[in-house]
C-alpha positions in Angstrom: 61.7 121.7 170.9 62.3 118.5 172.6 62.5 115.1 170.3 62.8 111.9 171.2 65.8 109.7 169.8 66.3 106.2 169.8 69.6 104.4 169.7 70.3 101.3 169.5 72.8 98.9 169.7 75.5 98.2 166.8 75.0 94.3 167.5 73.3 93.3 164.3 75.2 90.0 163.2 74.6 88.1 159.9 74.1 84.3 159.5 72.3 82.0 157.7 72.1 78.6 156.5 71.1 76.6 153.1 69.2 73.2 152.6 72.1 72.3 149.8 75.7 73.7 149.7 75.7 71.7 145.9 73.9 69.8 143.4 73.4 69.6 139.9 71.9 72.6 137.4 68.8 73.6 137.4 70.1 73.8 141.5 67.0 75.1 143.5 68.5 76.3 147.1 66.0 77.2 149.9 68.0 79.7 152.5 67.1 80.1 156.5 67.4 83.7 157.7 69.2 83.3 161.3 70.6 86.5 161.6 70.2 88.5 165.0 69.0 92.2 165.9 68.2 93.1 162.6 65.6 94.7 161.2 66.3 94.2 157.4 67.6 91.7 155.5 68.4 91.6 151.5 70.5 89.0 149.6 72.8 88.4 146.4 73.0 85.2 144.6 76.1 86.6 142.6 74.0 85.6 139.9 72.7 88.9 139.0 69.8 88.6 141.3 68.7 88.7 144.6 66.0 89.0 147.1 64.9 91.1 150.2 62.4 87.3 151.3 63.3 86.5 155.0 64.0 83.1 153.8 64.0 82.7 150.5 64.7 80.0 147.9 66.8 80.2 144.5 67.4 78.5 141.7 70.8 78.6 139.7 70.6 78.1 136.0 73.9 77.6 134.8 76.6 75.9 136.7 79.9 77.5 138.5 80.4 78.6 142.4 78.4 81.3 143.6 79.4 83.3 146.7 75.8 84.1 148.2 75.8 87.2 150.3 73.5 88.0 153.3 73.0 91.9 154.6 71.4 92.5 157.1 70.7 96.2 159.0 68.9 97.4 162.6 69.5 101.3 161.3 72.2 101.7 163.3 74.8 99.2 162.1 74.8 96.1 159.3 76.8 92.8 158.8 77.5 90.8 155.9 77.9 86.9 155.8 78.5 84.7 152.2 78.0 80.9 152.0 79.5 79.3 148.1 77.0 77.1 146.0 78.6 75.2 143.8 76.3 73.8 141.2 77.7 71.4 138.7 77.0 71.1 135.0 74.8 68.7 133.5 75.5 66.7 130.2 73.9 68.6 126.7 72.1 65.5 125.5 70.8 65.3 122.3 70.7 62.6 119.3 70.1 62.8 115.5 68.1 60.0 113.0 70.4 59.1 110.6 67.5 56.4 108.8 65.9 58.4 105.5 62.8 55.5 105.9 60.9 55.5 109.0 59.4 52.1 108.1 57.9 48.8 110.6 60.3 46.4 110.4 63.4 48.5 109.0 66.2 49.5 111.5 66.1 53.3 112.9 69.5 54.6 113.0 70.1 56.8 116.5 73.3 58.8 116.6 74.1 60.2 119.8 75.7 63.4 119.5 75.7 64.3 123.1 78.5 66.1 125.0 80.2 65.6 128.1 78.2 62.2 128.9 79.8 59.0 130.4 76.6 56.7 130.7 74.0 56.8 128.3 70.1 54.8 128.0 68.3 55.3 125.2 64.1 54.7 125.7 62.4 53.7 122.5 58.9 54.7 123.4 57.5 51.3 123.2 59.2 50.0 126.4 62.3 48.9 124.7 65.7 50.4 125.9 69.9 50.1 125.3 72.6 51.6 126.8 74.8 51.3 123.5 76.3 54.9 122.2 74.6 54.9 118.8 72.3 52.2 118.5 69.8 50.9 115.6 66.5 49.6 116.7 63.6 48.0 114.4 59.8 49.2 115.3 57.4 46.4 114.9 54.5 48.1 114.8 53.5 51.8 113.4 53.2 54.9 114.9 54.4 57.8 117.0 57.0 56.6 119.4 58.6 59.3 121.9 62.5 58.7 121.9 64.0 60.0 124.8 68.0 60.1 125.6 69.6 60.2 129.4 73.4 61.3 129.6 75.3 60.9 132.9 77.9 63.4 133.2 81.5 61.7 133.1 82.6 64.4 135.3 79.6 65.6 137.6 77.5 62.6 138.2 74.8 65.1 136.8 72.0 64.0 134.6 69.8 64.9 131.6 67.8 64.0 129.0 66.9 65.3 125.8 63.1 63.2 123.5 61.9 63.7 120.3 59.5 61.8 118.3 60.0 59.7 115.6 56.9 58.2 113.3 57.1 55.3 111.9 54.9 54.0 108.7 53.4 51.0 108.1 
């Protein structure tokens, strides 16, 4: 019996590039397969996941460095590359009203209770904004006003924000 074999060369070489090497969590990374002489290619985001895409993008959740890992194989040999993401934490936002009456022309009582925030802006819902840490503000009218928070991180230049709704009677 006479079979055919095919060798081939053990010149498979892993690389690849990333549209962002960091940025701020939720971090979505797109990654460009440039590998050569391979046939397959599967990742690791050293996030507990990964892909077998040519090109595929990621996003990281949680912040940290992550040592992203390319392997690539023609059947004959494989390489390896890594690349680090480092994606930065964002501020927890959030905010508590301390008023017990909700009323039109009483002051709302905001305290911020945020962590890891340097600059904070406060939207009232009706237009109206501060930038002081835990500010009152009076409602001239009634109604449903979406209050929304946004925290700079002191540290990362990250952002976030955190709303909730406040209703106020006539």
């Amino acid at each position: 019996i006479i079979k055919p074999i095919i060798v081939r060369k053990n010149n498979v070489k892993s690389f690849f590039t990333a549209d962002k090497q960091s940025g701020c969590v939720p971090l979505t990374v797109q990654f460009f397969n440039q590998s050569e002489n391979n046939l397959f290619v599967s990742w690791s985001f050293d996030d507990g996941n990964g892909s077998a895409a040519l090109n595929p993008i990621h996003t990281f959740t949680k912040s940290g460095i992550y040592r992203l890992k390319q392997f690539v194989s023609n059947g004959c040999g494989f390489d390896t590359s890594s690349y680090a993401i480092t994606v930065l934490p964002a501020p927890t936002v959030s905010f508590k009203v301390l008023s017990d009456t909700l009323c039109r022309g009483k002051q709302v009582k905001f305290q911020n209770t945020t962590l890891n925030a340097g600059a904070l802006t406060w939207y009232f819902g009706n237009g109206d904004s501060s930038i002081i840490t835990n500010p009152t503000y009076t409602y001239s009218n009634p109604g449903r006003y979406a209050v929304t928070l946004k925290a700079v991180s002191n540290t990362s230049g990250c952002y976030n924000t955190f709303a909730d709704t406040v209703e106020i009677y006539q």
